[in-house]
C-alpha positions in Angstrom: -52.3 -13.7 -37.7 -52.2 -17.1 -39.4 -48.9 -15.8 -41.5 -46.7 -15.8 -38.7 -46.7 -19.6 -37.8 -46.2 -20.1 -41.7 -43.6 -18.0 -42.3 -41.8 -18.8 -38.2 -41.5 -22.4 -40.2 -39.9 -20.9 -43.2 -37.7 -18.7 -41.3 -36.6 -22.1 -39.0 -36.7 -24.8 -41.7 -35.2 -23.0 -45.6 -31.9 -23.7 -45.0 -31.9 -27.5 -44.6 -35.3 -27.8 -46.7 -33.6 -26.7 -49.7 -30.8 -28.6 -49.0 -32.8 -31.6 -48.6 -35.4 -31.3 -51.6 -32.8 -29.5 -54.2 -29.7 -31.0 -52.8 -26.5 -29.7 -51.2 -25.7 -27.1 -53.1 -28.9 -25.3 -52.7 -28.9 -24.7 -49.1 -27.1 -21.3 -49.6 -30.5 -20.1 -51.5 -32.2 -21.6 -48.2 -30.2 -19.3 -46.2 -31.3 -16.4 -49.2 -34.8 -17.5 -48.5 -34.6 -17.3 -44.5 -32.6 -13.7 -44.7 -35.7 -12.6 -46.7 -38.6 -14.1 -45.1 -39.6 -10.8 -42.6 -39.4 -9.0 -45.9 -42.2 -11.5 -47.3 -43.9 -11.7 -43.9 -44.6 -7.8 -43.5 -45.0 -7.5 -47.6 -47.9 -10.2 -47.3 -49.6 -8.8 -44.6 -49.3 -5.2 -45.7 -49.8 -6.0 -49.4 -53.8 -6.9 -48.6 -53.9 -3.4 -47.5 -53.3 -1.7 -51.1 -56.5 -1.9 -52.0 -57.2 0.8 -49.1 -55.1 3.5 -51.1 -57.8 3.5 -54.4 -60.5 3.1 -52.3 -59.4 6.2 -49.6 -58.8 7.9 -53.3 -54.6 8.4 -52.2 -53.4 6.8 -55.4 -50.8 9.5 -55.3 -49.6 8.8 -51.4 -49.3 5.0 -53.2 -47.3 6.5 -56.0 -44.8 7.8 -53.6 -44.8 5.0 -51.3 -44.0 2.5 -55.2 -41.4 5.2 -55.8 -39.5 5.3 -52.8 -39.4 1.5 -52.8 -37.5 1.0 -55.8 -34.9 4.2 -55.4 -34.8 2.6 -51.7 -33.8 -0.6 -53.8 -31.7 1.0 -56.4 -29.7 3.5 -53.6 -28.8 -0.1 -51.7 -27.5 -2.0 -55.4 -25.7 1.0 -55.8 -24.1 1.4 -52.8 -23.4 -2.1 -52.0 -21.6 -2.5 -55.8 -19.6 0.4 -54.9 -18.6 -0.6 -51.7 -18.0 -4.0 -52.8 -20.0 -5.4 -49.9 -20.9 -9.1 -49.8 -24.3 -10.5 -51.2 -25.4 -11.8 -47.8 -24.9 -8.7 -46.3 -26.8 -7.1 -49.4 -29.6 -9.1 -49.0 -30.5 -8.9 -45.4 -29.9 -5.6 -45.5 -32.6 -5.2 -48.5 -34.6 -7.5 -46.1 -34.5 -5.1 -43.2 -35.0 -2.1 -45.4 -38.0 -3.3 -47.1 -39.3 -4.7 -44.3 -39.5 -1.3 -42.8 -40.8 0.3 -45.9 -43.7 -2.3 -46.0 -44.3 -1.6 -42.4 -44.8 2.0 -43.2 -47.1 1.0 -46.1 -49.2 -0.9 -43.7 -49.4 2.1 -40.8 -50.3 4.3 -43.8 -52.9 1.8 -45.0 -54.3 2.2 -41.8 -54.4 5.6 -41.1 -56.5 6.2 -44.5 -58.4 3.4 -44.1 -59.7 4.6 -40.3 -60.7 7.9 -42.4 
């Protein structure tokens, strides 16, 4: 609960703090930074879950879960290089994608953890 005024600010101020602190240039990686903050929202909240997998004894459910993360994230550099499509549009789309995959992480965390 306390991550989502923290990362609400992030998501509202990047853009302009980076331009601000690093300078003019930088507020495209502020824009980088907003596009990915769900991703590091849902990753931080489901990420103190992991533990629940070794405890639960479903290393391998984990394994799979790890696994289909990075071919999730290799399938989208892949297709996005072939299709020539546009870094912004990479990125939130690796945002939304991996947003969903952590939420999945965290329903599955969970379920095992309620036995």
């Amino acid at each position: 609960l306390i991550s989502v005024p923290v990362f609400t600010v992030i998501f509202l101020t990047a853009e302009p703090l980076f331009s601000m602190v690093f300078g003019k240039n930088w507020g495209i990686v502020g824009l980088y930074a907003m596009i990915l903050t769900p991703k590091f929202a849902v990753e931080f909240v489901s990420s103190t879950l992991s533990i629940t997998f070794e405890i639960t004894l479903k290393q391998k459910v984990a394994v799979i879960w790890h696994l289909s993360l990075l071919f999730t994230s290799i399938f989208l550099i892949f297709l996005c290089d072939l299709f020539k499509i546009d870094f912004i549009y990479f990125i939130t789309s690796y945002s939304i994608l991996l947003s969903f995959l952590y939420l999945i992480f965290f329903l599955m965390s969970n379920h095992f953890k309620k036995g």
